[in-house]
C-alpha positions as CSV (number, residue, x, y, z in Angstrom):
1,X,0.0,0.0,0.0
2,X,3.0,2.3,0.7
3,X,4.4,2.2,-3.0
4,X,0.7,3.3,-4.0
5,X,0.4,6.3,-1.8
6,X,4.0,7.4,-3.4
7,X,2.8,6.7,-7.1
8,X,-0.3,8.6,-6.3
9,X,1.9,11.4,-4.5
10,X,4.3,11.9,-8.0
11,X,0.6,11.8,-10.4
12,X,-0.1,14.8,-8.3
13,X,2.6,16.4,-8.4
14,X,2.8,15.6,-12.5
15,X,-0.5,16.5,-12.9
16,X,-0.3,20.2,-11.0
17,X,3.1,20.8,-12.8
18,X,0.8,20.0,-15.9
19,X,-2.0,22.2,-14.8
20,X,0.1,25.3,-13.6
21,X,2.9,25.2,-16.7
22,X,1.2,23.8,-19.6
23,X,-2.4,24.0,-19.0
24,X,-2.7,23.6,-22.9
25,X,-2.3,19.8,-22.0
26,X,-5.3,19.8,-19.4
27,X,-7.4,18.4,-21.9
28,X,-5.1,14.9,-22.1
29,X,-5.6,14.7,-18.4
30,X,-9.4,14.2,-18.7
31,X,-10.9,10.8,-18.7
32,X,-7.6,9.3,-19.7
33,X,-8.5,5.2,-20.4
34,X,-5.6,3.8,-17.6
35,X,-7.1,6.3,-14.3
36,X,-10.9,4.5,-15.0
37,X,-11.1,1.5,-13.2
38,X,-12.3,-1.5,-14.7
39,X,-14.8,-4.3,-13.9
40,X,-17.1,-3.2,-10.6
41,X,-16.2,-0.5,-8.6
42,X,-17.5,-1.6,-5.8
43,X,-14.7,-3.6,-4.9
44,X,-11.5,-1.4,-7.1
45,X,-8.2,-2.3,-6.2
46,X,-5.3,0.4,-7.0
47,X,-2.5,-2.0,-9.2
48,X,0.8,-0.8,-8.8
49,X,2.0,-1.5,-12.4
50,X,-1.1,0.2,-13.6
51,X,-0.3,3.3,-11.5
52,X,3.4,3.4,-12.5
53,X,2.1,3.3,-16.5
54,X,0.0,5.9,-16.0
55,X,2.6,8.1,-14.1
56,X,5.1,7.4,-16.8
57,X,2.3,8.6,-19.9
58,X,1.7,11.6,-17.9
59,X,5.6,11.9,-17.7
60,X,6.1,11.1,-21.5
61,X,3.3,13.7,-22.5
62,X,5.7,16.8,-20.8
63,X,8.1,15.6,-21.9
64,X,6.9,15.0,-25.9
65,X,5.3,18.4,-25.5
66,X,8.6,20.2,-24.7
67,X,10.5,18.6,-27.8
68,X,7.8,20.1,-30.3
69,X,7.5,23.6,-28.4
């Protein structure tokens, strides 16, 4: 559970860096597929690996942006 609450911590901190330096890419953050859980969500379990992937596209999207502006 410990490795989650880190992951989750970094998203954040990705995700405001996001919204306060290039809000232009706001509109990626919305509804992305890997941050809607799947099956019931009465019983969702955070995955790890899914967490990391979705750290690391939010990662790969500053960073793509950057290269082309």
């Amino acid at each position: 559970m410990e490795l989650s609450q880190e992951i989750l911590a970094e998203i954040t901190q990705v995700t405001r860096a996001i919204e306060d330096n290039y809000p232009e890419l706001q509109k990626y953050l919305d509804e992305n597929p890997m941050t809607l859980p799947k099956g019931d969500n009465s019983d969702v379990e955070m995955d790890n690996e899914a967490l990391k992937e979705y750290l690391n596209s939010l990662k790969e999207l500053v960073i793509k942006y950057e290269k082309e502006h």
